[in-house]
N, C-alpha and C positions, 0 to 999 in steps of 0.2 A: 531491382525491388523498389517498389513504391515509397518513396520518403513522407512516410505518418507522422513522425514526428515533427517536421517543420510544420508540415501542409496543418495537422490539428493543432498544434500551435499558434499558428498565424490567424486559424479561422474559430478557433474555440476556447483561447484560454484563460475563460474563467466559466465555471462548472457548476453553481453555486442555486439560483435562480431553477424557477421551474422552467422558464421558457428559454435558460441558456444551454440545459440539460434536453432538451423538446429540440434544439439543432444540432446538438452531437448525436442524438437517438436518429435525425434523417438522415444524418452522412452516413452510419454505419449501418443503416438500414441499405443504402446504395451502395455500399463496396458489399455487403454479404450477398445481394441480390446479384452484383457482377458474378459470383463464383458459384452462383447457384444454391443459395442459403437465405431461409431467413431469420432475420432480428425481429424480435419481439419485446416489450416492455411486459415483466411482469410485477404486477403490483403486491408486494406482500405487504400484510398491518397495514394497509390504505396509505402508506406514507413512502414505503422505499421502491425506486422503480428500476428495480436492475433489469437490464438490457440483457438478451437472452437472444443466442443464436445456435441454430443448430438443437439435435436430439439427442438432451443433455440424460433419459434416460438409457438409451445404446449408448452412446458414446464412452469407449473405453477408458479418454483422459479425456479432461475437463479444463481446458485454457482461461483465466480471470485474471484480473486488475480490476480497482476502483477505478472510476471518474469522474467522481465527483472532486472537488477543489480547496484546501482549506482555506480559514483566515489568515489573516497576516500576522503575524509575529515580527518582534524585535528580535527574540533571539529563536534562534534554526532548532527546530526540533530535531538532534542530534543521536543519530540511531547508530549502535555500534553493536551487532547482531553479533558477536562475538568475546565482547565484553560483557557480559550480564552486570557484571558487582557495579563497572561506570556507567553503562546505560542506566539502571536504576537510580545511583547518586544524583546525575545529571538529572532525571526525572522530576526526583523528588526533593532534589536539593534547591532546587529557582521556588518552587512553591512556601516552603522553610526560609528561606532567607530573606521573601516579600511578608511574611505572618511574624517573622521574630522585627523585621525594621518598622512593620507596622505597628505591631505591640511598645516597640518604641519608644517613636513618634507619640503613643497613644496617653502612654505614661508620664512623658514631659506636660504634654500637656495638660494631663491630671493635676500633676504639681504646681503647675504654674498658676491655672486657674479654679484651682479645689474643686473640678468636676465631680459627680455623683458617679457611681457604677454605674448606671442607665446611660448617661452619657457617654462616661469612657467605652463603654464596648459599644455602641453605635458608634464613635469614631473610628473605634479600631477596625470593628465591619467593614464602615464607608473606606478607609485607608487600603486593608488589602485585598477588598475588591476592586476598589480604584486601580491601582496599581498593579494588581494580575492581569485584569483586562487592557488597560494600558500598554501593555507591554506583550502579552500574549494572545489577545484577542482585538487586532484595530482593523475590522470591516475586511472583505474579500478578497486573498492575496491576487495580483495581476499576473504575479509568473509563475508560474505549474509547470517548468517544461521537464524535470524532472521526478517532480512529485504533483499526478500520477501520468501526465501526457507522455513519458517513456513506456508505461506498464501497459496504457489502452494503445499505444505505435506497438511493439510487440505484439499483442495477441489479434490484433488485424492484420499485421504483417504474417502467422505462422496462418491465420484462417486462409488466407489471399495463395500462400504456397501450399497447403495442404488442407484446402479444405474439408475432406473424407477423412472418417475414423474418427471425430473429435465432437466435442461442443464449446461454446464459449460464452465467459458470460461478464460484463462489466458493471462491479456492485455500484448500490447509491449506497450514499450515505456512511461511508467509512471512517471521513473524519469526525464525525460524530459520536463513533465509537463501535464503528463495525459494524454496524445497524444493518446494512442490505445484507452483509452473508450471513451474519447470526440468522437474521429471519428467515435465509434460504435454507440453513439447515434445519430448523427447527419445522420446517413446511415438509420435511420430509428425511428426517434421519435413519430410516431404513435404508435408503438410497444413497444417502453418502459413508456409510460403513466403511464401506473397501474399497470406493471408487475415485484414483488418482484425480486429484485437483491440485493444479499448478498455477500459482498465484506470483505473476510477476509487479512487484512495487520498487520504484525507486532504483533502476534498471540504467538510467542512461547515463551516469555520471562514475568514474571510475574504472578500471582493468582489473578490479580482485572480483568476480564471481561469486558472489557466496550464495547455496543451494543449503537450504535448511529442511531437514525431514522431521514429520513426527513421526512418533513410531511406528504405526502398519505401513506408513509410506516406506521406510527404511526397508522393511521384508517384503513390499512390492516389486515385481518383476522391472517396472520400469523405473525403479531407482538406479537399479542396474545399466539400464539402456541408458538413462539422461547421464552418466558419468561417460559411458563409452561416446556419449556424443560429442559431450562439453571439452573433458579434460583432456589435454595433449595441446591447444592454441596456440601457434606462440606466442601472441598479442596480448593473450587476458591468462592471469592466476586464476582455476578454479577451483574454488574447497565444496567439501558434499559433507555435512554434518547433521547430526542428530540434534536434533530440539534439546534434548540436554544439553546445559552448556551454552545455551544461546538464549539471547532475546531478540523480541522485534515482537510489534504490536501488529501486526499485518493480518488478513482478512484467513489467509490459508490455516492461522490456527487454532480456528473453530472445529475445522474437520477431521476427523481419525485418521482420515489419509491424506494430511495434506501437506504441500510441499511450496518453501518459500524462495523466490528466487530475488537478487540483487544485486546494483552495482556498490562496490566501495571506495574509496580512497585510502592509502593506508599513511601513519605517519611514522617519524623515525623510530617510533618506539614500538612497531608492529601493529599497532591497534587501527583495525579496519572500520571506517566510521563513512557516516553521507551525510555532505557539509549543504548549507541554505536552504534543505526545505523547512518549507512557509516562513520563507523569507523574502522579498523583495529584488537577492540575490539569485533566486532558483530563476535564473536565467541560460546556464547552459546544459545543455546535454548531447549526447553525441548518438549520430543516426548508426553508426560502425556498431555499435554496444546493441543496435536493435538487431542488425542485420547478423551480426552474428549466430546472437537469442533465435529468431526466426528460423536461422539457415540450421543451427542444431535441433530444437525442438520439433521442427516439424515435421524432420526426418524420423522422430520415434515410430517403431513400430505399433501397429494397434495389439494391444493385450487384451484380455479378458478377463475382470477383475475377478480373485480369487479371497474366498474368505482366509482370512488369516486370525490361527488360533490363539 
């Protein structure tokens, strides 16, 4: 199997840029055109240009990852798809503890030099904005090889061994706030009702599997199939759960039927998390974690999406 992961690594990792995104869109335009597919850019809202292969209306399952790249961060956007109560703390809490030092900051210096209210809260603005950005937003992360260059290695690695039965698609504009799938469903939510879409993010790094459904995916036929594929390894832990009970910000849950896939790390305390993305750190990941994903998934049988009541 083709090693995607280095090779798009070495030759594309950073995502960011129109014209950086304009040479990931020719490469993948060239392995889909090797298996006899094509890629297309489609433009939704004039602004996001997810990458579309394959007849995403036949097509019984629907293969995605982002590719676009975020900013860099000091500290890792720390996803723990299993902890909902710590993923949100962690979320919520760096924003709170930059708004309470700023407030501060903001008040000493009130004291100090008997500022007016006008001035105090333009310092305190300038402070943590200064300092959110600072810290959470300093220009184009360099290393993506994790986050999402794992997710777009997969889904050309499962088109590459099975290109029939499927379509694929890899979103823009995710870190931004989901922007390419929102607008793919929204171009067409009749069509994504019941139709399996598997969204792998943040894939390479880890041996715990975690496969998050939401609910019609759950009572989908190939929720079924994708456990009989996955689970048994001996390499990798796979868990298969319901969006109850879980977080993760990922593109898959915008859709009725959609289905999240990931790699984790687990620590001594059980808690399954994915350590350096958008960080400086997201320097490794491992091709085995792809090859696996590819060699299960693309084995699924084609279904035919069934309404579910």
């Amino acid at each position: 199997m083709k090693d995607y992961l280095n090779e798009i690594n070495e030759k594309f990792p950073i995502r960011r840029t129109e014209e950086q995104k304009k040479g990931l869109f020719e490469y993948v335009k060239s392995e889909a055109e090797s298996v006899g597919l094509n890629a297309r850019i489609e433009q939704l809202e004039k602004k996001h240009n997810n990458i579309v292969i394959g007849d995403i209306e036949n097509a019984s399952v629907v293969y995605t990852a982002h590719y676009d790249t975020p900013a860099r961060s000091l500290l890792p956007n720390l996803m723990m798809p299993r902890n909902p109560g710590l993923a949100y703390a962690y979320a919520f809490g760096i924003p709170l503890v930059i708004a309470f030092a700023s407030l501060g900051i903001a008040y000493a210096l009130q004291a100090v030099f008997s500022l007016p209210y006008p001035a105090f809260a333009a310092i305190y603005l300038a402070l943590y904005f200064g300092i959110f950005f600072g810290i959470m937003r300093r220009g184009a992360n360099k290393t993506n090889k994790n986050d999402n260059t794992s997710g777009v290695a997969t889904v050309l690695s499962i088109m590459v061994e099975n290109p029939n039965g499927a379509a694929y698609i890899l979103f823009d504009n995710e870190e931004k706030g989901l922007l390419g799938s929102k607008a793919l469903l929204k171009s067409n939510k009749k069509l994504w009702a019941n139709k399996p879409l598997i969204n792998f993010d943040c894939v390479g790094l880890g041996d715990n599997i975690v496969v998050v459904a939401m609910e019609k995916a759950e009572k989908h036929p190939v929720f079924a199939k994708i456990a009989d594929a996955v689970v048994g390894n001996d390499n990798y832990n796979v868990g298969l759960y319901p969006k109850k009970g879980s977080a993760g910000n990922t593109d898959s849950k915008n859709f009725p039927c959609g289905i999240s896939v990931m790699a984790c790390k687990k620590n001594k305390k059980g808690v399954l998390y994915t350590p350096y993305i958008h960080t400086k750190r997201d320097t490794v990941a491992s091709s085995e974690n792809i090859y696996f994903l590819a060699d299960a998934f693309s084995k699924l049988p084609a279904f035919v999406c069934e309404e579910t009541v």
